[in-house]
VMD Tcl script that draws the C-alpha trace (Angstrom):
set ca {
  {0.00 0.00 0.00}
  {1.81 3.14 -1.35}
  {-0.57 5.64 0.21}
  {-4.08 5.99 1.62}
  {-7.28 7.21 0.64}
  {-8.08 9.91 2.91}
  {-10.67 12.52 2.57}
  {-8.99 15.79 3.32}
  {-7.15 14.81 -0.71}
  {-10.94 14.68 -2.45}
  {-12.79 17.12 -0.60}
  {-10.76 19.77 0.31}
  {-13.97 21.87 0.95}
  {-14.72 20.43 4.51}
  {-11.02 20.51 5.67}
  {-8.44 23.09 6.97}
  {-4.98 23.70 6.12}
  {-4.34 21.70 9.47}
  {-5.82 18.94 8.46}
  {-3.70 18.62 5.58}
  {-1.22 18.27 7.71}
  {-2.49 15.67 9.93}
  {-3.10 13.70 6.62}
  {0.13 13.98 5.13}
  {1.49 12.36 8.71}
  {-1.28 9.37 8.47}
  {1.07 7.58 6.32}
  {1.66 3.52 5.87}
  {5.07 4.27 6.87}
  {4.33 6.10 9.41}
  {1.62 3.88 10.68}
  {3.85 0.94 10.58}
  {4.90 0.06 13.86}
  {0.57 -0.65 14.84}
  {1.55 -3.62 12.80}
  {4.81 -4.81 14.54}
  {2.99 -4.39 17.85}
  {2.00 -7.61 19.24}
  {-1.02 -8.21 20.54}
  {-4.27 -5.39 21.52}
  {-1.98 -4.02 24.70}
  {1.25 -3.15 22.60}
  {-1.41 -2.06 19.84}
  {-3.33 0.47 21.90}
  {0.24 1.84 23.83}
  {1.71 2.45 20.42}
  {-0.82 4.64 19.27}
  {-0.10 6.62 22.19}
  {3.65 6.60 22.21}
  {5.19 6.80 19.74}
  {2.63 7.81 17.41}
  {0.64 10.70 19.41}
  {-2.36 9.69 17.97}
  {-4.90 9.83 21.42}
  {-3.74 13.81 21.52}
  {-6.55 14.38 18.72}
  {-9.36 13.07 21.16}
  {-8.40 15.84 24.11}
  {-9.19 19.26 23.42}
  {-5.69 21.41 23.43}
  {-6.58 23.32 26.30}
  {-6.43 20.12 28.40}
  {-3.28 18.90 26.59}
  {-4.60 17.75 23.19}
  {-3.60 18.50 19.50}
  {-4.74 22.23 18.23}
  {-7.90 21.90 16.70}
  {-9.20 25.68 15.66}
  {-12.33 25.90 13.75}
  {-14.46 29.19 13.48}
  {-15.64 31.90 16.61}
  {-18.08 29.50 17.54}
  {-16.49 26.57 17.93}
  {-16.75 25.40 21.50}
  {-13.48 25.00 23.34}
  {-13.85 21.91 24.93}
  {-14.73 19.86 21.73}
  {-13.24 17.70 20.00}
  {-11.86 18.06 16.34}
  {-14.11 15.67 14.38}
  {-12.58 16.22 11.34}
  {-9.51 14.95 12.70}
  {-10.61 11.89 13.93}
  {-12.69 11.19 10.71}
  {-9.28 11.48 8.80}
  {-7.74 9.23 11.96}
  {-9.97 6.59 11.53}
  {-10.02 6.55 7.90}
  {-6.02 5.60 7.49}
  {-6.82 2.95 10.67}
  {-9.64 1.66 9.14}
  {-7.44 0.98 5.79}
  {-4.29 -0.39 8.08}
  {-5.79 -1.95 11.45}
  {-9.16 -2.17 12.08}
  {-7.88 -3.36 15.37}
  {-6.14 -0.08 16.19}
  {-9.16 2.14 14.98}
  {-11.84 -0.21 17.97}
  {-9.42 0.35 20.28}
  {-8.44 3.90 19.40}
  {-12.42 5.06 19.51}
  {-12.86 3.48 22.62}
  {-10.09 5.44 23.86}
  {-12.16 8.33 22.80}
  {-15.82 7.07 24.66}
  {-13.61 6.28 27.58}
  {-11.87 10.04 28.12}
  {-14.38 12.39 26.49}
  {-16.68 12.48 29.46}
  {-13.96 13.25 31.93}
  {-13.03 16.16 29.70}
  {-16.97 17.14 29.53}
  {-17.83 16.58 33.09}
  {-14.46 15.68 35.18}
  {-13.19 17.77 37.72}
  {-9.70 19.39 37.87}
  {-8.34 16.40 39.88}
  {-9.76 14.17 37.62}
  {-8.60 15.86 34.64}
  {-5.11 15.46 35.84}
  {-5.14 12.20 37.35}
  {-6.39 10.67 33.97}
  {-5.46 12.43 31.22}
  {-2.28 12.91 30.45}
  {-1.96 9.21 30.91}
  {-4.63 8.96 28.25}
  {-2.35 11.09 26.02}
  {0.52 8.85 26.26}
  {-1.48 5.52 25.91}
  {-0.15 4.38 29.63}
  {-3.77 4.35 30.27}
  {-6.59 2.85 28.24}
  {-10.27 3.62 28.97}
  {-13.75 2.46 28.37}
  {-17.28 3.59 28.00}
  {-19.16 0.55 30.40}
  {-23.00 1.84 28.80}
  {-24.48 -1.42 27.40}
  {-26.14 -3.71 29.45}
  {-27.83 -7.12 29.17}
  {-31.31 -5.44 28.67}
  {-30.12 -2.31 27.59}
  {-28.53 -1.50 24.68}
  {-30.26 1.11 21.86}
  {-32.52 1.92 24.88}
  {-30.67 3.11 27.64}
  {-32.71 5.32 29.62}
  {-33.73 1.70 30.86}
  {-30.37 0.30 32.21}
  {-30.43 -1.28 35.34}
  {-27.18 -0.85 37.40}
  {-27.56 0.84 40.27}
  {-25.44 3.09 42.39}
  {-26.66 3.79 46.02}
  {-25.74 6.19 48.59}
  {-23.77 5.05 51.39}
  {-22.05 7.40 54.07}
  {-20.42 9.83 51.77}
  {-19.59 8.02 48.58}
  {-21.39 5.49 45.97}
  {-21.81 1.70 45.60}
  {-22.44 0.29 42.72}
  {-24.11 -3.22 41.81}
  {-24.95 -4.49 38.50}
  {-24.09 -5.91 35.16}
  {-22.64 -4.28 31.79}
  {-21.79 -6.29 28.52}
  {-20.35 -5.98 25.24}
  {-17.75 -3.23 26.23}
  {-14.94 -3.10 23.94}
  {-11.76 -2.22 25.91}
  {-12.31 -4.81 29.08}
  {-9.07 -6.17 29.15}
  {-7.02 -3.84 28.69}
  {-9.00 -1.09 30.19}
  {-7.21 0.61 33.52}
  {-10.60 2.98 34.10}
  {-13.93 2.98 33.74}
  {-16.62 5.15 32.71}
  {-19.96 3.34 34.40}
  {-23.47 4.89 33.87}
  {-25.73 3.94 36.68}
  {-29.33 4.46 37.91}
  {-28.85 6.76 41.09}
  {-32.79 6.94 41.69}
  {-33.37 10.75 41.74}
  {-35.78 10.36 38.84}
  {-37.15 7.88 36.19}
  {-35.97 6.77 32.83}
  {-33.19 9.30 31.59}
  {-33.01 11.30 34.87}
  {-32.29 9.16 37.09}
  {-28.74 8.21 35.48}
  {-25.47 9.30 36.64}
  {-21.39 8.55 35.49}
  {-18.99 7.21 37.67}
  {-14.88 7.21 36.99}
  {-14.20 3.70 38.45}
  {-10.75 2.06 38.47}
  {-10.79 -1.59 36.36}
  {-8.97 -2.92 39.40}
  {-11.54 -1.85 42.03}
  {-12.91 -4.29 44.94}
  {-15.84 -5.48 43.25}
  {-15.29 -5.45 40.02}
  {-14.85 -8.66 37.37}
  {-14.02 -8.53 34.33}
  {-14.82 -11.35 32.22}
  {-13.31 -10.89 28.00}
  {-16.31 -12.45 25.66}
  {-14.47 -14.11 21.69}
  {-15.76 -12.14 19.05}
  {-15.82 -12.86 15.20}
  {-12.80 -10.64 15.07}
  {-10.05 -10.20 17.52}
  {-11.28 -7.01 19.36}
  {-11.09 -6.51 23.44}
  {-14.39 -6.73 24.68}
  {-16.01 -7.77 27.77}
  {-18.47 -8.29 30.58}
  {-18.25 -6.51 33.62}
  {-19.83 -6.97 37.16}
  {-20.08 -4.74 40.25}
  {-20.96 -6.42 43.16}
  {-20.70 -3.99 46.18}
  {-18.21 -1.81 44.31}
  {-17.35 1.15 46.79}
  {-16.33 4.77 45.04}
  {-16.20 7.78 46.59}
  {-18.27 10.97 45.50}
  {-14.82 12.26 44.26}
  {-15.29 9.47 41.41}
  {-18.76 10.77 40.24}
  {-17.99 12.55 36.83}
  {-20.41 15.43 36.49}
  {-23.68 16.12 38.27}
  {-26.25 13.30 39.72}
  {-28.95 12.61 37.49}
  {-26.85 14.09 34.42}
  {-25.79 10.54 32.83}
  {-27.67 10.42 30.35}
  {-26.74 13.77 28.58}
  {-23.23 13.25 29.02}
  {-23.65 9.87 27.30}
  {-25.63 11.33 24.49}
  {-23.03 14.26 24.08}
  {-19.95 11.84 24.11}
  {-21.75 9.57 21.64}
  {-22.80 12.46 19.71}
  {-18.89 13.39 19.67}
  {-17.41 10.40 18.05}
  {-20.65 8.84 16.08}
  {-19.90 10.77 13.34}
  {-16.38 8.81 12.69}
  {-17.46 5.42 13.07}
  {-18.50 6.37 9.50}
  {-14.93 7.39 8.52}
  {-13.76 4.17 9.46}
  {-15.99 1.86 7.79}
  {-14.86 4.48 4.65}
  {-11.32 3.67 5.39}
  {-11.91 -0.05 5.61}
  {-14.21 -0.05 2.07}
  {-11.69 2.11 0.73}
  {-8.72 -0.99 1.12}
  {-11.04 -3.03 -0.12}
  {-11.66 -1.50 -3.41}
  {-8.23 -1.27 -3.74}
  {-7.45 -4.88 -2.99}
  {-10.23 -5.28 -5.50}
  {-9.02 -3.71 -8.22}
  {-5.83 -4.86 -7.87}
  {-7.21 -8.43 -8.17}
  {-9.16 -7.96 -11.06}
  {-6.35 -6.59 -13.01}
  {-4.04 -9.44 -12.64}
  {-6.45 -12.36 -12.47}
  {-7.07 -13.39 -15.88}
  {-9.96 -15.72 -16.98}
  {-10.97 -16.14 -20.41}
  {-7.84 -15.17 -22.05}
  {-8.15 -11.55 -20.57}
  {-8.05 -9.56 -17.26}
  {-10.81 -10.04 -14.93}
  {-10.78 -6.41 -15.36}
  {-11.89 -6.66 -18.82}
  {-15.14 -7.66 -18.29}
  {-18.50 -5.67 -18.42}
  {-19.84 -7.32 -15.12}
  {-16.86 -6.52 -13.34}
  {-16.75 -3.48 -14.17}
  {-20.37 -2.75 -13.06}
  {-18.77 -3.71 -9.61}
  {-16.32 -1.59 -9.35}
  {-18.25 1.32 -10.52}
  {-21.07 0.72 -8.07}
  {-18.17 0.61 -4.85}
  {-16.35 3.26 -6.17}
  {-19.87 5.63 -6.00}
  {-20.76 3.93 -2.93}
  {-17.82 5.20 -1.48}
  {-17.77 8.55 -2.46}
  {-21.17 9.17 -1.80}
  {-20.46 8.15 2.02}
  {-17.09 9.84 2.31}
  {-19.22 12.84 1.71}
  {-21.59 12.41 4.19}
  {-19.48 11.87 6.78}
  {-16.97 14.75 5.87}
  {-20.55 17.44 5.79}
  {-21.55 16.03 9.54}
  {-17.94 16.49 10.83}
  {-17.66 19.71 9.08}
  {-20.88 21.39 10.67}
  {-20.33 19.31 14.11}
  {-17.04 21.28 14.52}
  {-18.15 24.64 12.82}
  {-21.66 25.12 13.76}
  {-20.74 25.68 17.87}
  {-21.91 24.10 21.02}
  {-25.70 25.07 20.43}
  {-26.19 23.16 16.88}
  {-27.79 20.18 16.73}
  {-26.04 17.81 14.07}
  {-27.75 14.59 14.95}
  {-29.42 14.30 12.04}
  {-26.22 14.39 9.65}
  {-24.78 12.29 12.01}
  {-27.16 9.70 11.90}
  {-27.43 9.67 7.76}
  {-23.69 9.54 8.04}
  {-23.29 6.85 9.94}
  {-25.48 4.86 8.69}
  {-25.24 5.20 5.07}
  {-21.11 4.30 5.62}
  {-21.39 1.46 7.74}
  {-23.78 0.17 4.95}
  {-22.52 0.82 1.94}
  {-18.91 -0.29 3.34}
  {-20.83 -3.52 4.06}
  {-22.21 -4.13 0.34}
  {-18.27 -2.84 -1.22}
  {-16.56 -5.03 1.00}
  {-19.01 -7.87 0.11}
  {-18.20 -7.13 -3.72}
  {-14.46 -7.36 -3.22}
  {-15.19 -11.01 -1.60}
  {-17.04 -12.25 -4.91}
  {-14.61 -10.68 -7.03}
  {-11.68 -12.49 -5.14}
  {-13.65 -15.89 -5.85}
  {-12.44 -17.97 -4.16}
  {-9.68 -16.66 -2.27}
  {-12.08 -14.05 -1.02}
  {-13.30 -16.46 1.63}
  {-9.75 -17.95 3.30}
  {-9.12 -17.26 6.30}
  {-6.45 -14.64 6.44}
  {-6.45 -12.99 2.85}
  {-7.50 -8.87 3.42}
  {-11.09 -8.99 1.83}
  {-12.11 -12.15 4.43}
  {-10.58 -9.85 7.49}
  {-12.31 -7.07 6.11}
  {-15.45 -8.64 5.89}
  {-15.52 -9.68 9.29}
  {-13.93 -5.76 10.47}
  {-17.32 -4.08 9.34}
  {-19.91 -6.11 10.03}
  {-19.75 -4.64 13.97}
  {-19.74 -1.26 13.15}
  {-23.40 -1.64 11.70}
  {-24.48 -1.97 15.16}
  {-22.17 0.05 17.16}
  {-22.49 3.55 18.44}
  {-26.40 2.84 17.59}
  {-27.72 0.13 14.81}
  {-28.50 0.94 11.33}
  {-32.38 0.73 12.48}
  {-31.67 3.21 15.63}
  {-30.49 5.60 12.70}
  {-33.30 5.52 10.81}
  {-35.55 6.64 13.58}
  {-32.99 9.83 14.98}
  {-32.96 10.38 10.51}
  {-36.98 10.23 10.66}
  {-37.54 12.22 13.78}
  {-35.21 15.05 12.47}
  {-36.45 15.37 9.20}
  {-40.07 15.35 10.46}
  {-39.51 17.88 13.48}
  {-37.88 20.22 10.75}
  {-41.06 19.50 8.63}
  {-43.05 20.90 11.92}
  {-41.01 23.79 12.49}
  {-41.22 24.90 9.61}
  {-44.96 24.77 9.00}
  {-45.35 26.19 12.42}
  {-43.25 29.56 10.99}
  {-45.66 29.68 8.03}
  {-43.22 28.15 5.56}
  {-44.00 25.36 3.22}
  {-42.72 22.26 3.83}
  {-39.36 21.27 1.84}
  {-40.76 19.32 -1.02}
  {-43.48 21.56 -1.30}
  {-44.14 23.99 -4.29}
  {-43.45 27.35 -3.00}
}
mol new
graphics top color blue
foreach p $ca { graphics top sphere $p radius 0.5 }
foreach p [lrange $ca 0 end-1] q [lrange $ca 1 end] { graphics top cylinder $p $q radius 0.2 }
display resetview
């Protein structure tokens, strides 16, 4: 792989001069030692040192890489458009290292949302360096898409917090040193009544238990059975879970997109690199009308997602703290994770074959995307957030006296 297919190159229009820059450093070269580390541990402390890749998921002002953005940017966010360009050259090198590097993300964002000075320091700069993994412990047994309904509790006793419960299917367990746990405190019902916790992997009462996946990503179960925190280790105010959830989901959803753009994009390359030299028939696979059709399709695919993803991270980061971008967010995601699905498919059948033994790119590959069409919320979940945000728009405007869009004017 000479170079990699990164979206600042096409669409210059949605990126800065700085993210240029970060592009021109995402190189294969440059990205080489995630593949000479061995195992997820040495994978997810590379990324830290020596490639300084977690500094683009802290804001500078709290140690992170310069982000910018227009007079109404909000300081403490993020630079989406340099984690979509992240996860695109991760997606095309390691899907490995992109998992563990957004989990990294879900598991430090809400201490730099909600965390207190102490906790900022104790944590961070760790973070930065990759001497300290995180995760985001959200999902539960009975509550995944639907979490105002989650079911771990944390109680009151004396003057800190214990915590009892179950959480499941959260990526980072075994190599996580903290935890960020959402439970139900009981000051209200439903999404009120849940509040984040900063709880240390190693704590009395906690178990860890990894769970074999498809692919080979670090994920787990974990229990808390009389797990004792302090009030020091509650990360913003009681009863506020559930918005800092939403707001550190709504940070990174938007590049789950970019990498199932970087992973389609390798794919289409290890297609058409295929098709070239296998001939059948007395000519290059390439040759052939069918194929062709293929490749055309995946190529548009492609593009058409790599453009959705870079408008949503465009506006999240330009637009300021008060825009809603869930909307773009949601088509974004969605319409990447699926269409990487059906190109990465395509480059199977074209391999023949091959494109099903264990170990060739396009039979990794296919196994890489088919979790992030459920991540970060499924495919389904993004039809509703699509639906309710195109129909609440609908209302608005009808409510202002303006026609409908669709509707002659």
């Amino acid at each position: 792989m000479t170079r990699l297919a990164l979206s600042s190159a096409d669409l210059p229009v949605f990126f800065e001069e700085r993210h240029a820059a970060l592009a021109a450093r995402l190189t294969p070269e440059a990205l080489a030692p995630l593949a000479g580390a061995q195992g997820p541990a040495a994978v997810a402390r590379c990324m830290g040192e020596p490639l300084g890749l977690y500094a683009h998921l802290v804001p500078e002002a709290l140690g992170g890489a310069p982000a910018g953005g227009g007079p109404a940017a909000d300081p403490a966010a993020v630079d989406v458009r340099s984690l979509v360009l992240i996860r695109e050259a991760l997606g095309q090198v390691s899907p490995l290292a992109d998992a563990i590097f957004a989990v990294q993300g879900l598991g430090s964002y809400p201490i730099v949302l909600a965390g207190s000075d102490a906790q900022r320091r104790a944590i961070l700069p760790d973070v930065l360096s990759g001497r300290r993994i995180g995760a985001f412990a959200l999902t539960e047994p009975e509550a995944g898409s639907d979490v105002a309904s989650l079911r771990t509790e944390a109680r009151r006793e004396g003057d800190g917090w214990v915590l009892d419960g179950e959480k499941v299917l959260i990526s980072n367990v075994p190599l996580a040193h903290h935890l960020v746990v959402f439970a139900r405190t009981g000051e209200g019902v439903g999404r009120a009544g849940i509040t984040a916790f900063l709880v240390d992997s190693g704590a009395p009462g906690v178990a860890a238990e990894p769970l074999p996946m498809s692919v080979p990503h670090p994920i787990g179960r974990l229990r808390f059975d009389g797990c004792r925190v302090p009030d020091g280790a509650r990360l913003g105010e009681v009863g506020g879970g559930y918005k800092l959830a939403m707001q550190t989901l709504d940070a990174f959803r938007i590049s789950v997109g970019a990498a199932a753009n970087g992973m389609a994009a390798r794919a289409l390359r290890e297609a058409i690199a295929h098709v070239t030299r296998r001939r059948q028939f007395g000519a290059p696979l390439s040759e052939q009308q069918m194929v062709r059709a293929y490749l055309a399709e995946m190529a548009t695919e492609l593009d058409a997602a790599r453009l959705l993803v870079a408008r949503a991270a465009h506006k999240r980061d330009t637009a300021g703290a008060a825009a809603r971008v869930s909307t773009e967010a949601a088509m974004a995601k969605m319409f990447a994770t699926e269409a990487a699905q059906r190109i990465i498919d395509r480059a199977v059948q074209l391999h023949g074959g091959l494109g099903v033994i264990e170990g060739t790119e396009v039979e990794r590959l296919y196994r890489e995307i088919r979790p992030l069409r459920i991540y970060e919320g499924t495919t389904e979940i993004q039809k509703l957030i699509i639906a309710k945000g195109i129909l609440d728009r609908a209302a608005a405007e009808l409510a202002a006296g303006e026609p409908a869009r669709g509707e002659a004017r």
